[in-house]
DONUKE-337227 format. One record per residue (C-alpha): residue number from 1; z, y, x; residue in one letter. Coordinates in Angstrom, 2 decimals. Example, Ala and Ser with C-alpha at 12.3 -4.5 7.8 and 13.67 -1.06 7.14 Angstrom:
SITE    nr        c3        c2        c1   rest
SITE     1      7.80     -4.50     12.30      A
SITE     2      7.14     -1.06     13.67      S
***
This chain:
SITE    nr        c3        c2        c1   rest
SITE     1   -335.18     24.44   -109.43      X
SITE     2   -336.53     21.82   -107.86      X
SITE     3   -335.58     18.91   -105.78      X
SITE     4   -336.78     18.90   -102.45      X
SITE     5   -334.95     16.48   -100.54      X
SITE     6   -337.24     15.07    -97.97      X
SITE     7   -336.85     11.68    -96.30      X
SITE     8   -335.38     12.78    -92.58      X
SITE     9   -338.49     12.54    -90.11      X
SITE    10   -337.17      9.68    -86.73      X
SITE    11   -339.05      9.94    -83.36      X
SITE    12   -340.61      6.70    -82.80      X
SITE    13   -338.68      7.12    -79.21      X
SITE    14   -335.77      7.44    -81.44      X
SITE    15   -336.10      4.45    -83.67      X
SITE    16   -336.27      2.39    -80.46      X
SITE    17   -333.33      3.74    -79.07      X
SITE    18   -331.52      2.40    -82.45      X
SITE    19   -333.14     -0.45    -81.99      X
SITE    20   -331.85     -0.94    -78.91      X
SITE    21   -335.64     -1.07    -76.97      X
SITE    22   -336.01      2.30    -75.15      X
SITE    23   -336.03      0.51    -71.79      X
SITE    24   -337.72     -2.64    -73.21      X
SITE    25   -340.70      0.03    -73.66      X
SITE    26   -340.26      2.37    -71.20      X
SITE    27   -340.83     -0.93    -68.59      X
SITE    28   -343.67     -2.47    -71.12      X
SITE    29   -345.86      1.39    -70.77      X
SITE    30   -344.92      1.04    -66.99      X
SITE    31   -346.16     -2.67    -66.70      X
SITE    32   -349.25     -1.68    -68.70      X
SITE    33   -350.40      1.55    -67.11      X
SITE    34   -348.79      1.85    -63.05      X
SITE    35   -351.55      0.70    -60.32      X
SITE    36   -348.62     -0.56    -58.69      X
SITE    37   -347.89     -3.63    -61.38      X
SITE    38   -346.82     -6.81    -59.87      X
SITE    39   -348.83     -9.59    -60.12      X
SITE    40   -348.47    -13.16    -59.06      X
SITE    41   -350.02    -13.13    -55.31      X
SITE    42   -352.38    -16.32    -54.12      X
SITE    43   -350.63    -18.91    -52.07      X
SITE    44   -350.63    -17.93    -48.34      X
SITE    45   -350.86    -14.15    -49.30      X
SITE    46   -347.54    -13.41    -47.53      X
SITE    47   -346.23    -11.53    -50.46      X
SITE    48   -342.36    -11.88    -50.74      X
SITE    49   -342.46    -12.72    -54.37      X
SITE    50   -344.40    -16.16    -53.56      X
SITE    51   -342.20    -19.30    -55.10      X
SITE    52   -340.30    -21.03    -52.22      X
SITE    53   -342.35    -24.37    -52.23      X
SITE    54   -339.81    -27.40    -53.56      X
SITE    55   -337.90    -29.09    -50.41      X
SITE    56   -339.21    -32.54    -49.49      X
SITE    57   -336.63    -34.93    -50.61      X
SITE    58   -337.84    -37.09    -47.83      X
SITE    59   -337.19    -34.56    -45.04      X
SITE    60   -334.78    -35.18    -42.39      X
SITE    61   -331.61    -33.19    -42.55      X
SITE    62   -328.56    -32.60    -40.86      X
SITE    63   -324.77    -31.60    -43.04      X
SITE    64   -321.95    -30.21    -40.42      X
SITE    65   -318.80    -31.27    -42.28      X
SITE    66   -316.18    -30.45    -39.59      X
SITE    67   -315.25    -28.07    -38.03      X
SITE    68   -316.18    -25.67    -40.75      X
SITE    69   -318.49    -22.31    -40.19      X
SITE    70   -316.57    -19.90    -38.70      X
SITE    71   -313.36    -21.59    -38.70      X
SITE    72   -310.27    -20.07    -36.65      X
SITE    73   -308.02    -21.42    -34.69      X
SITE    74   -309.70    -24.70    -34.29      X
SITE    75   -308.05    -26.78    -31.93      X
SITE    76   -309.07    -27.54    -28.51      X
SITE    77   -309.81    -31.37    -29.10      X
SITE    78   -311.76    -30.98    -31.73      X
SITE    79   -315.00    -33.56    -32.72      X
SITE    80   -318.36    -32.30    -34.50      X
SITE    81   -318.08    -34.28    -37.61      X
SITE    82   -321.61    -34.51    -39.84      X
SITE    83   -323.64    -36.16    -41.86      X
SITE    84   -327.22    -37.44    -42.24      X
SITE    85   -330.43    -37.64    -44.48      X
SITE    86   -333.74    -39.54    -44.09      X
SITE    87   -332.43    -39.96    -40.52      X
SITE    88   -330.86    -42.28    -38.41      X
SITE    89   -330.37    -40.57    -35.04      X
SITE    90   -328.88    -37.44    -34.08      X
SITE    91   -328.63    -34.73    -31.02      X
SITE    92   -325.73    -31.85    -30.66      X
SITE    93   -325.91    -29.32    -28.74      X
SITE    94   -322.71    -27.43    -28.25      X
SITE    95   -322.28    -23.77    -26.30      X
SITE    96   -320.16    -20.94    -25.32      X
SITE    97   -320.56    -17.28    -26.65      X
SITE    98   -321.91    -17.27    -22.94      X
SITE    99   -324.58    -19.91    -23.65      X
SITE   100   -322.53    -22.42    -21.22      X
SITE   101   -323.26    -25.82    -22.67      X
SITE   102   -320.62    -28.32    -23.32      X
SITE   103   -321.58    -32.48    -22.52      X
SITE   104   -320.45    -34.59    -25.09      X
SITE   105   -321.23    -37.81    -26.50      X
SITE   106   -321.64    -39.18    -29.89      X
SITE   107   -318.85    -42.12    -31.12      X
SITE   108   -320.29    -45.70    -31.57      X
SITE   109   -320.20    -45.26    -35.17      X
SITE   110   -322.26    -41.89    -35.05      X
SITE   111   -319.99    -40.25    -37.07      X
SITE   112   -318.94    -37.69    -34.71      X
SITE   113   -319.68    -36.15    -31.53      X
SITE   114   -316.66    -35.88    -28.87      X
SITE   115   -317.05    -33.22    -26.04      X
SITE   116   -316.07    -34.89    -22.49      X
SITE   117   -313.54    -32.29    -21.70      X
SITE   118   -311.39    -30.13    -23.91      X
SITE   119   -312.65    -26.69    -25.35      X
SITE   120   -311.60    -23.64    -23.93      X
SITE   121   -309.22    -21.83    -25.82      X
SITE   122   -309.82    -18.77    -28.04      X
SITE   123   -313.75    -18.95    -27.69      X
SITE   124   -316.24    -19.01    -29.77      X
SITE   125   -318.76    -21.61    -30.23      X
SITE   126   -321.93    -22.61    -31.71      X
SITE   127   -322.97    -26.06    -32.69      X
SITE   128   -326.47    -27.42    -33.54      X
SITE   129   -326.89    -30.77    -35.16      X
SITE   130   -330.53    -31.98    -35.11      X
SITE   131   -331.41    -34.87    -37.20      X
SITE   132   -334.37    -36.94    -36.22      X
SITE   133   -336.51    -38.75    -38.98      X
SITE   134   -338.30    -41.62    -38.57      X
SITE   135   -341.68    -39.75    -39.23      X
SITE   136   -341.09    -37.89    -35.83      X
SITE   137   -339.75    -34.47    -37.66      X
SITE   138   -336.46    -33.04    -37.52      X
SITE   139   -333.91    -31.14    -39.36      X
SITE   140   -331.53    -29.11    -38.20      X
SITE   141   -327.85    -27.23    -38.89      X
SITE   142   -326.07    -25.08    -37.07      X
SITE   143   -322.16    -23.76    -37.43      X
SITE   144   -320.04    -21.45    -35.29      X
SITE   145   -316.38    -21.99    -34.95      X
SITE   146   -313.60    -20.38    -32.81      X
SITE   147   -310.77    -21.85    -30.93      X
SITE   148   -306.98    -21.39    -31.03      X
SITE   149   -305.05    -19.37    -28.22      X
SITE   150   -303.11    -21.58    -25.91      X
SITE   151   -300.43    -23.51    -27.06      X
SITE   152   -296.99    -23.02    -25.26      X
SITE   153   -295.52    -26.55    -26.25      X
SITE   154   -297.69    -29.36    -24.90      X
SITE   155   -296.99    -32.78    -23.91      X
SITE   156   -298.31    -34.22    -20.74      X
SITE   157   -299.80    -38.08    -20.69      X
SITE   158   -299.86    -40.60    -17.15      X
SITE   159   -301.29    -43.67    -16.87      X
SITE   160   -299.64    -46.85    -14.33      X
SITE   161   -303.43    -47.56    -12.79      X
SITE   162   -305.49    -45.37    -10.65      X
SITE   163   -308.94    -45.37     -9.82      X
SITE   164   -310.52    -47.85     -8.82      X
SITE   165   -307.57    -50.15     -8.89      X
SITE   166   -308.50    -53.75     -8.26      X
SITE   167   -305.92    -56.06    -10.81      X
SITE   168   -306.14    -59.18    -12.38      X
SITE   169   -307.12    -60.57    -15.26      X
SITE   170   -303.94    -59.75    -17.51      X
SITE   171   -303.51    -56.08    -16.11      X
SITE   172   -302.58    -53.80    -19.32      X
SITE   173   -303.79    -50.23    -19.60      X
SITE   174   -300.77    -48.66    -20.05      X
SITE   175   -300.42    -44.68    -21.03      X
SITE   176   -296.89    -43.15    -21.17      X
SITE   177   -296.27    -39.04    -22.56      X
SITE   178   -293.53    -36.92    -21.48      X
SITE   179   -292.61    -36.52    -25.40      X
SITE   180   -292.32    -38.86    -28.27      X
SITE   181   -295.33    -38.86    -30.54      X
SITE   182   -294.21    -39.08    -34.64      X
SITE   183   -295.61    -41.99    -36.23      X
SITE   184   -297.59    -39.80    -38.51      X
SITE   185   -299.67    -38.65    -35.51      X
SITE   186   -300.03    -41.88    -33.51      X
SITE   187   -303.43    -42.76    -35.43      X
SITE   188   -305.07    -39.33    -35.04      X
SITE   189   -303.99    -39.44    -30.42      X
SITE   190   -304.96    -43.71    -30.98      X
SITE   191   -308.11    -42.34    -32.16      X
SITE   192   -308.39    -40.31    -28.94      X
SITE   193   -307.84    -43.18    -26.73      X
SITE   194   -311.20    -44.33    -25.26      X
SITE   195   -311.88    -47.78    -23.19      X
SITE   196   -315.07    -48.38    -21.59      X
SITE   197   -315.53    -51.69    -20.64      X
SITE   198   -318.58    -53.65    -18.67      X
SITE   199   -318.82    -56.58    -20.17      X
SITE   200   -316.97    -55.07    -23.83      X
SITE   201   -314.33    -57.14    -24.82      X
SITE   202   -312.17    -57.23    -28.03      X
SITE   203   -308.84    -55.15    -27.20      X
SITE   204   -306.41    -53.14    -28.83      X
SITE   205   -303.81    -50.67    -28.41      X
SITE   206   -300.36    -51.39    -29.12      X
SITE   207   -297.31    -48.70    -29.55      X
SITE   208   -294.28    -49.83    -27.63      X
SITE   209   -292.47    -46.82    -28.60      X
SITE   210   -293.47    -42.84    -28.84      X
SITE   211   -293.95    -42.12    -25.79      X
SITE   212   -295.68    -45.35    -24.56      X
SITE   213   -298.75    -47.31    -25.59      X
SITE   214   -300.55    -50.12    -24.01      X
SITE   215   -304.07    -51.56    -24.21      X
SITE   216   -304.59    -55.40    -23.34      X
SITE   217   -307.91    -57.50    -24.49      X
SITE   218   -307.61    -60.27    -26.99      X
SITE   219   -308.02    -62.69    -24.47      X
SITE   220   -307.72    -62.32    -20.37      X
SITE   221   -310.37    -60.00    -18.83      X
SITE   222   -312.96    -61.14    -17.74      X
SITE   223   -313.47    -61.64    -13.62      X
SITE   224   -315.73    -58.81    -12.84      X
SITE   225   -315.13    -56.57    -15.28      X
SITE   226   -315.03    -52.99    -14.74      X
SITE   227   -313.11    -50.84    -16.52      X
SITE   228   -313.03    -46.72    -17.21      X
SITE   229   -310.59    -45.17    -19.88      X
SITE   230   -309.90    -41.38    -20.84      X
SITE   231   -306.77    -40.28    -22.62      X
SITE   232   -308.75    -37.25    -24.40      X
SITE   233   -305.44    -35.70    -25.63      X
SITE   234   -305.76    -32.59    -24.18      X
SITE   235   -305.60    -29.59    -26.79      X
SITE   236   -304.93    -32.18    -29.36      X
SITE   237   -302.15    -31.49    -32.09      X
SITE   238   -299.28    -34.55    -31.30      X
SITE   239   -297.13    -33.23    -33.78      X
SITE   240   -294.30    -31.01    -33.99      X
SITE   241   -295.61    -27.58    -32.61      X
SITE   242   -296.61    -29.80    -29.72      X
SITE   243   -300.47    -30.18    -28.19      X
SITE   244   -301.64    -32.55    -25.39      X
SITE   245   -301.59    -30.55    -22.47      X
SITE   246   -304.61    -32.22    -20.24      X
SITE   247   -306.83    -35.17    -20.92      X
SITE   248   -306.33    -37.68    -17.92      X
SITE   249   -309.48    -40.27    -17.27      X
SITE   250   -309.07    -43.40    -14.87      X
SITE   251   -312.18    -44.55    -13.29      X
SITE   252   -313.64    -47.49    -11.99      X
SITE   253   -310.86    -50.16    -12.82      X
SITE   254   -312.15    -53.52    -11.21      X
SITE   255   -311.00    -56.93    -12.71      X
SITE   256   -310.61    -59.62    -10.27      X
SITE   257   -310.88    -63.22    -10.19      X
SITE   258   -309.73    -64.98    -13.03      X
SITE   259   -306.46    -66.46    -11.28      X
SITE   260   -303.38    -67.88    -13.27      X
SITE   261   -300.37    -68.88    -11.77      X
SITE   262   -298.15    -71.66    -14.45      X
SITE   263   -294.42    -72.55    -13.43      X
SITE   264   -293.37    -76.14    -14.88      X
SITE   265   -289.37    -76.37    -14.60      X
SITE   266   -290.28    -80.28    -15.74      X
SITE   267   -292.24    -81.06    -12.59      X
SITE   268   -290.73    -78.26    -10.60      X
SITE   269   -293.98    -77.18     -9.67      X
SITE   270   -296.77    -74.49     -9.59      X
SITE   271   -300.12    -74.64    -10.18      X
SITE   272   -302.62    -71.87     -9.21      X
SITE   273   -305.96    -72.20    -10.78      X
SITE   274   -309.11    -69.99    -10.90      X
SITE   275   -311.43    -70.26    -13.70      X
SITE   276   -309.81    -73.10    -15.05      X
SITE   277   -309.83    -75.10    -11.76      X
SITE   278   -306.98    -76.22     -9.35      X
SITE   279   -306.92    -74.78     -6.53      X
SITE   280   -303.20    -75.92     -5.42      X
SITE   281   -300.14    -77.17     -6.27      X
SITE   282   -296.92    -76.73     -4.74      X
SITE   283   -293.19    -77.89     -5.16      X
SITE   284   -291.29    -75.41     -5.74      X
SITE   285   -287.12    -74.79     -6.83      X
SITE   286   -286.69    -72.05    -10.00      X
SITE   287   -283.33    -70.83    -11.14      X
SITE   288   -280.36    -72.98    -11.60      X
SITE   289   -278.34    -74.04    -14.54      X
SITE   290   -275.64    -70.42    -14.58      X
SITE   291   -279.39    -67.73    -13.65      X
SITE   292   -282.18    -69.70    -14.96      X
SITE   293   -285.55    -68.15    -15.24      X
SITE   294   -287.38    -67.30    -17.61      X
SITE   295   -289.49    -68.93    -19.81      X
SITE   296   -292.74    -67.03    -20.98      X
SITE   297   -295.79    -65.34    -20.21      X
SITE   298   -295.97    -62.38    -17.89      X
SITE   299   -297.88    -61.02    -14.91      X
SITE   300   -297.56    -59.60    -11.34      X
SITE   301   -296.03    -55.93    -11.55      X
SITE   302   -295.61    -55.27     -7.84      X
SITE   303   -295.77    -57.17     -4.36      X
SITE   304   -294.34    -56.72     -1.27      X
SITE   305   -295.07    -58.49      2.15      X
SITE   306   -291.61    -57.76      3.27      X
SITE   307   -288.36    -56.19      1.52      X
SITE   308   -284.67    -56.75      1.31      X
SITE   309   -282.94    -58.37     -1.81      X
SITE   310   -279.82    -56.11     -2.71      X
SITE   311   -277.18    -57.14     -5.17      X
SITE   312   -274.04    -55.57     -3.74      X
SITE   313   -274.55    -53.14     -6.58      X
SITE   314   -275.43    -55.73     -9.21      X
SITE   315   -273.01    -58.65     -8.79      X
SITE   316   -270.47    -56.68     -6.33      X
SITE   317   -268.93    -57.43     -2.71      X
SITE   318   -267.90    -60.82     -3.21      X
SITE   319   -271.07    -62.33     -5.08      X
SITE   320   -273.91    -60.14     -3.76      X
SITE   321   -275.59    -60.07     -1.04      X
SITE   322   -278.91    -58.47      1.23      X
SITE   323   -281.75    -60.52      2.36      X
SITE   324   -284.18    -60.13      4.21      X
SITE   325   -287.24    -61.25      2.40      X
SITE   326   -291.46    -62.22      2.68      X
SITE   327   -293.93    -62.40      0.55      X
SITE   328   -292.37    -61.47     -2.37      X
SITE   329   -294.06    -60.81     -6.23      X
SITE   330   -292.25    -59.14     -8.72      X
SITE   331   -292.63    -60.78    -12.49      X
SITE   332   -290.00    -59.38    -14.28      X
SITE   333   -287.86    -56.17    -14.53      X
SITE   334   -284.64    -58.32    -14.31      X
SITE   335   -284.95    -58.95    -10.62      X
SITE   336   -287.48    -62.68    -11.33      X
SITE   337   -289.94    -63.04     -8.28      X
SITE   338   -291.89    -65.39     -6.80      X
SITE   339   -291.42    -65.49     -2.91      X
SITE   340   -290.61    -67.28      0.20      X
SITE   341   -287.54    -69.22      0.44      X
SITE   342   -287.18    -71.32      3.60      X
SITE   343   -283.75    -71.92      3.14      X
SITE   344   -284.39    -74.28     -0.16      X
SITE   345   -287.55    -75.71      1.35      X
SITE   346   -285.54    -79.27      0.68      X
SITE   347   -284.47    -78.39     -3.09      X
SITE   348   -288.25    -77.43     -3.44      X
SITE   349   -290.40    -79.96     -6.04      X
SITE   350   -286.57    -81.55     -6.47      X
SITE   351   -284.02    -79.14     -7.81      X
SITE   352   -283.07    -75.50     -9.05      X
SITE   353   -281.24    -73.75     -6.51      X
SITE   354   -282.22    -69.62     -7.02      X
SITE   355   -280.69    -66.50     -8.64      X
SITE   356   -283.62    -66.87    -11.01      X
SITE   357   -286.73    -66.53     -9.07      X
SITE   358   -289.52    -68.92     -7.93      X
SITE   359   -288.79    -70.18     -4.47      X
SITE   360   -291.73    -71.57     -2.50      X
SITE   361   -292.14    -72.15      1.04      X
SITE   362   -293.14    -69.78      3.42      X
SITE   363   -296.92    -71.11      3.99      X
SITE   364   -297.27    -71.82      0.35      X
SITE   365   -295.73    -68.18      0.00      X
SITE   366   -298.40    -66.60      1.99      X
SITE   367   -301.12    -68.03      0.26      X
SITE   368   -300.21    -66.89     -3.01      X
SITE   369   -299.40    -63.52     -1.68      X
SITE   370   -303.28    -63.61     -0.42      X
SITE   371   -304.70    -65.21     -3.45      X
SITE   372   -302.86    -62.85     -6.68      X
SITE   373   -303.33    -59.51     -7.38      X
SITE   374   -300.76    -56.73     -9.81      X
SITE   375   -302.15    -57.72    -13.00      X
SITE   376   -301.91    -61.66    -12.01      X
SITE   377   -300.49    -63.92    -14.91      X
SITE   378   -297.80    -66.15    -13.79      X
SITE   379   -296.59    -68.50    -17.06      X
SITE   380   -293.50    -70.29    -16.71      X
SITE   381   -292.52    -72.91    -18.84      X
SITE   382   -288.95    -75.46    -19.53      X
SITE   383   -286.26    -73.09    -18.45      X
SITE   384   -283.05    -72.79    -20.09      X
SITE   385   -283.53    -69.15    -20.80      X
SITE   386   -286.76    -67.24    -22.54      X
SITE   387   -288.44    -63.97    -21.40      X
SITE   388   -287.11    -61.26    -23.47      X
SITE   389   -289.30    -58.79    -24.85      X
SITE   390   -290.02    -55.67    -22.69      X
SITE   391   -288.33    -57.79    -19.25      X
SITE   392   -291.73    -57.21    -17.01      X
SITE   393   -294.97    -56.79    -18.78      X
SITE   394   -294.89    -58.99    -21.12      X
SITE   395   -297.58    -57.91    -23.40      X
SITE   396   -299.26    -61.76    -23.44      X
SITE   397   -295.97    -63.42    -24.42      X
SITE   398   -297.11    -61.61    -27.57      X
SITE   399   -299.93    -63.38    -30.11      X
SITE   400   -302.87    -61.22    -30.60      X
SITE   401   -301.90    -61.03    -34.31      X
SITE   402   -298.34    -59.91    -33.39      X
SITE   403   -299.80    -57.57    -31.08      X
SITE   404   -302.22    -56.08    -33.05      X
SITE   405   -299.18    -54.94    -35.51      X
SITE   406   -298.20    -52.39    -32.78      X
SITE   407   -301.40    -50.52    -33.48      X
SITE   408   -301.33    -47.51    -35.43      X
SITE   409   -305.33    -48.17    -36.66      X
SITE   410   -306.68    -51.27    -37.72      X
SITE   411   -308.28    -53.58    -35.32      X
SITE   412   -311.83    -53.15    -35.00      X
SITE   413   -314.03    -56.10    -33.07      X
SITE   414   -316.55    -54.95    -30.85      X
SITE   415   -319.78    -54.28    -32.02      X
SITE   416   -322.31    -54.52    -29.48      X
SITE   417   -325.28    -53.35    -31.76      X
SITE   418   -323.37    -49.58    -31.99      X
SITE   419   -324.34    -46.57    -30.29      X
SITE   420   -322.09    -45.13    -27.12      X
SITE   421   -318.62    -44.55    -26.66      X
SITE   422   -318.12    -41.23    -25.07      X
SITE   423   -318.81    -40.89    -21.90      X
SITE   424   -315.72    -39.68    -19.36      X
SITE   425   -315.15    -37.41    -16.25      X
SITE   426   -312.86    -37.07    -13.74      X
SITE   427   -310.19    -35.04    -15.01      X
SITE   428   -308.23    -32.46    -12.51      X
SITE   429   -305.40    -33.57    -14.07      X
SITE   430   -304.02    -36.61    -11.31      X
SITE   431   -302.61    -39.93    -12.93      X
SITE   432   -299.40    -40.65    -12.33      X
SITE   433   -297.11    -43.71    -13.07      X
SITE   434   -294.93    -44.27    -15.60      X
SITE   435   -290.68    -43.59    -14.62      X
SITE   436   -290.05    -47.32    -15.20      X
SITE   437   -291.85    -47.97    -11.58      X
SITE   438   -289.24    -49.31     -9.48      X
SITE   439   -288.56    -48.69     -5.78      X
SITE   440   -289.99    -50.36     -2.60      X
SITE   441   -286.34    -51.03     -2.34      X
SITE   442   -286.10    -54.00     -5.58      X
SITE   443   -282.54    -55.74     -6.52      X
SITE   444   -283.08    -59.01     -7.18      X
SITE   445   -281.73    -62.61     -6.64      X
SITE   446   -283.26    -65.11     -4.70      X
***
């Protein structure tokens, strides 16, 4: 019997299906023999399988960092952050799902671009950052972000000066909100507090407290100078559930002459100069021994050309008293003014006679009255007593450095070679003054 054991007969389809190649050679007969075989197309042909052509490193191009595509809930203050290649200048453009633009302007670093008003909430929006190169091309990017619904908490900001105010030379900008700001937030609303002013001058803002912080320039303003500021809080988180409810801008702030007033208890007499040069000096009787005046640097917070002095309240039926009195400027909170006083026209250049203010005589009175404005500093130096912090405005009894420390960023000095703060607009939110205003009806003590 014989052996007939054969060697099994394998497909060649079947040995490279154990070899794992059945599509490998399916795909390789397909390349080989279809009419339709891809093959690489001639640059220009259009075909879709053409190799993207390497970016130009040296191209200009625009990065939007903040707020991120299609972000939600963004809040209502918020600033197009981005960054730049090969380019040194850039343009946003920033719309509604409507195609309403929104006017904006970039910061004077360039970092950021800060709309003029506050977003509308829950919208949608569309930002284009185009970078220009300094081969005349441009790149571009564009993001889409909406905004969060309105916030029930919010926290309203005032300002003491209105438009077109006409002060003097050591007039603060002073901002007050209806709620306390936590100190971890004071930076990010500082950062929101814009000054423009013509000529620029080194300033900074200081925190009295929370709710109230104050702008003053390193030295006196300059005469002349006109001044603009926007509190561009509105929409803008302040901490604790809370948003700004309303940006408020002032507008058209004029600085006047550059008077000083300086009260010598020594000589027992003022001197009133403008730009460094007498104009007069006059005798003049401060506070006696028991209510001395104070001692410091402050300014004008209010005038009147007539009022009455009260101090029944104060000091009680048998030491107070109401006068009638002229020409009187408030310089402290404590019931200090400056006014006319014909009834110590003989102490005058001689003696301290007053409650604590500055008596002068009633033509010398007058002329001061004529010559100061709110804002005015009056320095008053030799007295028994110094001007406590916070008694008037006292912001230049401070040193710039110990002023400064009230900031909640660091000071910056101004650099004149830096693009554009942003621009403001009139906001229909109305300024209003800070509660610590006092009455047309003052107490004080002659």
């Amino acid at each position: 019997m014989s052996d007939d054991r054969r060697t099994p007969s394998i497909s060649r389809r079947a040995a490279l299906a154990g070899a794992g190649l059945v599509g490998v050679a399916s795909v390789a007969g397909l390349a080989a023999c279809s009419p339709d075989a891809p093959k690489w197309a001639e640059p220009g042909s259009g075909n879709s399988d053409t190799p993207a052509p390497p970016a130009d490193p040296t191209a200009a191009s625009a990065t939007i960092t903040a707020p991120k595509h299609e972000a939600k809930d963004v809040h209502a203050a918020i600033e197009v952050a981005f960054t730049l290649a090969n380019a040194s200048t850039a343009t946003v453009e920033l719309q509604d799902a409507a195609g309403t633009r929104v006017s904006g302007a970039l910061r004077a670093d360039g970092t950021s671009w800060v709309p003029n008003a506050p977003l509308k909430y829950n919208t949608t929006y569309t930002v284009t950052v185009t970078a220009n190169g300094a081969d005349g091309k441009t790149g571009t990017a564009t993001s889409s972000f909406t905004t969060m619904a309105k916030p029930s908490k919010t926290i309203s900001a005032s300002s003491y000066s209105g438009d077109k105010a006409k002060v003097g030379i050591g007039m603060p900008l002073m901002v007050k909100f209806s709620r306390s700001v936590p100190k971890a937030k004071r930076a990010e609303v500082q950062k929101r507090l814009f000054v423009d002013a013509t000529p620029e001058q080194d300033g900074i803002w200081h925190w009295f407290s929370g709710s109230e912080v104050h702008f003053r320039p390193k030295e006196y303003w300059k005469a002349g100078t006109k001044i603009s500021f926007r509190v561009a809080v509105g929409g803008l988180d302040m901490g604790g559930g809370y948003f700004g409810k309303a940006d408020i801008t002032i507008d058209d702030m004029l600085i006047g002459p550059a008077i000083v007033l300086t009260a010598d208890n020594a000589t027992k007499k003022m001197t009133a100069t403008k730009d460094g040069v007498v104009l007069r000096t006059m005798p003049i009787s401060l506070g006696k021994a028991s209510t001395p005046s104070s001692s410091g640097k402050t300014v004008i917070i209010e005038k009147f050309v007539h009022t009455i002095f009260d101090t029944f309240d104060e000091l009680g039926p048998e030491l107070g008293y109401r006068t009638p009195i002229d020409y009187a400027q408030r310089i402290t909170w404590g019931g200090e003014y400056i006014h006319s006083a014909p009834w110590s026209v003989g102490s005058q250049g001689h003696r301290n006679v007053s409650h604590g203010c500055v008596n002068v005589s009633p033509s010398n009175a007058k002329w001061l009255f004529d010559l100061t404005q709110v804002g005015t500093p009056m320095i008053t130096k030799g007295t028994e007593r110094k001007l406590k912090a916070g008694n008037g405005w006292t912001h230049w009894n401070l040193t710039w450095d110990e002023y400064v420390k009230g900031s909640a960023l660091p000071f910056k000095p101004v650099d004149t070679t830096a693009g554009v703060e942003p621009s403001t607009e009139p906001s229909t939110s109305p300024s209003a003054s800070p509660s610590a205003v006092p009455s047309t009806s003052p107490t004080s003590a002659p």
